[in-house]
N, C-alpha and C positions, 0 to 999 in steps of 0.2 A: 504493500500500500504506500509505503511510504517514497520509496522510486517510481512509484505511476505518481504520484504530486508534482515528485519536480521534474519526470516529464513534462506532466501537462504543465507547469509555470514557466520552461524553458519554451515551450510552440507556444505560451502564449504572450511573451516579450517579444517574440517574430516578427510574431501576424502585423497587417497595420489594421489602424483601428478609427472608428468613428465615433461623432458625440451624440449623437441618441438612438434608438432601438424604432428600427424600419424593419421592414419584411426585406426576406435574403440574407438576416445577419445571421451570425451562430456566436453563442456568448459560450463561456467555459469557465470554469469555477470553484472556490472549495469553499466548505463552513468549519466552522466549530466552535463547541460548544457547550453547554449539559443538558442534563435527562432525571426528572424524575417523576414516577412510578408513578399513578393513579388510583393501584390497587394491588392487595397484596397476590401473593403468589398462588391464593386460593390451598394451600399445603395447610394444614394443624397441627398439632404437636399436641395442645391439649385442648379442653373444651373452652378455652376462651383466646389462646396463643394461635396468632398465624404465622407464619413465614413472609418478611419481607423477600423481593424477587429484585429490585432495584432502587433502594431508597436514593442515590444519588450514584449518578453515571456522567464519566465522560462520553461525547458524540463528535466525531468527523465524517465528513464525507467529500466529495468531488459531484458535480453535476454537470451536465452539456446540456443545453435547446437549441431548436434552429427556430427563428421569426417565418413564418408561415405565413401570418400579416402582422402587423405593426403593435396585435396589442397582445398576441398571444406564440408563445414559443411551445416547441413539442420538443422534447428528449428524452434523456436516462439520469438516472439519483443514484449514487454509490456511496452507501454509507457503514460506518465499524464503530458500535457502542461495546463499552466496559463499564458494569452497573456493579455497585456495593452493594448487595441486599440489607448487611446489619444494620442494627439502631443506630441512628445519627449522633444519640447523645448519650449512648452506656459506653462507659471505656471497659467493660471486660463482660462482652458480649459470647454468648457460646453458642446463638444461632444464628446463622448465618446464609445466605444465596446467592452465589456470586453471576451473574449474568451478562454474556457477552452476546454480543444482537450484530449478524450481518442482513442488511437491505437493499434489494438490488431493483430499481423498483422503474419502472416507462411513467415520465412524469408530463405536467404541463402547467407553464407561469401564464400566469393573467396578468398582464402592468394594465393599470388603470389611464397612468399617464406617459405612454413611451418619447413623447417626442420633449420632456418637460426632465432637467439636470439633479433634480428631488425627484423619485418614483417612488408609486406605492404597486404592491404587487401579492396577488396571492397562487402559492405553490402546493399542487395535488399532486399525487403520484400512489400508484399501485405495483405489485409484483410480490417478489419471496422476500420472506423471513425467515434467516437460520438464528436460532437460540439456542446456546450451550448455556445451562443449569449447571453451577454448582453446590450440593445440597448440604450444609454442613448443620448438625442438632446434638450438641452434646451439652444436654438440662434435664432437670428433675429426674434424674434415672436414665434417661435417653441416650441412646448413645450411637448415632447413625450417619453415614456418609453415602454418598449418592452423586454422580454423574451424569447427562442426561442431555440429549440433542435433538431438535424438533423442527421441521418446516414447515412454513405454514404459508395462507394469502395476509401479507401485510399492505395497508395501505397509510397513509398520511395527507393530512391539508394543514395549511399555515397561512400564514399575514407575512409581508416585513416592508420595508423600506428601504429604499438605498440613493446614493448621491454619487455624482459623478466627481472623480479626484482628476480635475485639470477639464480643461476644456475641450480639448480633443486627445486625450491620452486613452481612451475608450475602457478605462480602468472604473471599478465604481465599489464603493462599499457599504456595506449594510448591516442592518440587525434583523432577526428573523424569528420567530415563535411560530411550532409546530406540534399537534395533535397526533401522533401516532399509535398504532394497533395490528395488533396483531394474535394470534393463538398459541398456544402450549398446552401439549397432554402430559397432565402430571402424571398420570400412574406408568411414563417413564420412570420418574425419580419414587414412587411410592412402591411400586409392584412387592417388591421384598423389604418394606420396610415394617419394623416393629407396629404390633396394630394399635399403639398408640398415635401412628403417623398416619393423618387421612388426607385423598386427593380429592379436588374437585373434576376430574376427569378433562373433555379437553376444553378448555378455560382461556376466555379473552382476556388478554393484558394490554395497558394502554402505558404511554406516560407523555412528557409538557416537554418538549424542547426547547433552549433559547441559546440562538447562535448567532457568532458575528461571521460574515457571508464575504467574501473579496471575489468579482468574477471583472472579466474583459469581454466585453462584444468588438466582433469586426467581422 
């Protein structure tokens, strides 16, 4: 991942560039960011304990569109989450879900105002979601460890904004906030676990992105 980056940031100080978003252009781009969870990992432990699944995660990705017309781009969203499941505020936590999220996803931007050096803009996109579960519970007697990989249909929609950096350096940067979702079957990680550990079977998980976005149109 991180040699496809400076690929694409080496082709795109190349390219030459323009200062607003017409039809014919192709813009290219990376974010990043964080991520947190909307809901736990649907896993229990006891009758009132869940399993967080990503209380706070790092988020990157890379994106391409091509301008189709002036106000809407079509392309691909490439993105790599690393989520902490534990409690944000116990220092000697003993459960734990470590969650690593790849997105590969056929996306499309809406700019409200392409021909204007301030944009506002909203980004959809659908496709797979791999989820790697790391399941760690060692409380009240418990004592269990668990691995666990799952695909699924992941989509997302967002907001952001962004401003052009120079007049014509076709450079531009932003802030972004994103809704995403996707599924996991936990009786991956439950199957042979102590029957004190219960799954919800296969289970939407969502969480709030907010990223800073640097792309180039030309």
């Amino acid at each position: 991942m991180h040699k496809l980056i400076l690929c694409v940031m080496m082709f795109m100080l190349a390219v030459p560039s323009f200062a607003q978003l017409t039809q014919g252009q192709h813009m290219a781009g990376g974010r990043l960011g964080l991520g947190f969870q909307l809901e736990n990992s649907g896993i229990s432990y006891t009758s009132d304990d869940r399993v967080n699944w990503g209380s706070l995660g790092a988020e990157y990705g890379l994106f391409y569109y091509y301008s189709v017309t002036d106000h809407i781009g079509l392309g691909a969203d490439l993105a790599y989450g690393d989520f902490d499941g534990g409690e944000l505020f116990e220092s000697s936590e003993d459960v734990d879900n470590k969650t690593k999220l790849f997105n590969a996803m056929l996306s499309a931007r809406l700019t409200a105002n392409p021909s204007s050096s301030f944009r506002w803009y909203l980004p959809v996109g659908i496709g797979l979601t791999r989820a790697q579960q790391n399941m760690h519970i060692h409380k009240n007697a418990i004592h269990f460890d668990q691995k666990a990989t799952d695909t699924s249909l992941g989509w997302f929609i967002g907001a952001g904004f962004e401003f052009d950096l120079g007049h014509h350096s076709g450079w531009a940067l932003g802030l972004e906030t994103r809704y995403n979702s996707f599924r996991y079957d936990t009786s991956k990680l439950t199957a042979h676990a102590p029957a004190a550990i219960q799954g919800d079977g296969n289970r939407r998980l969502s969480y709030m992105s907010f990223q800073v976005q640097i792309n180039k149109h030309f």
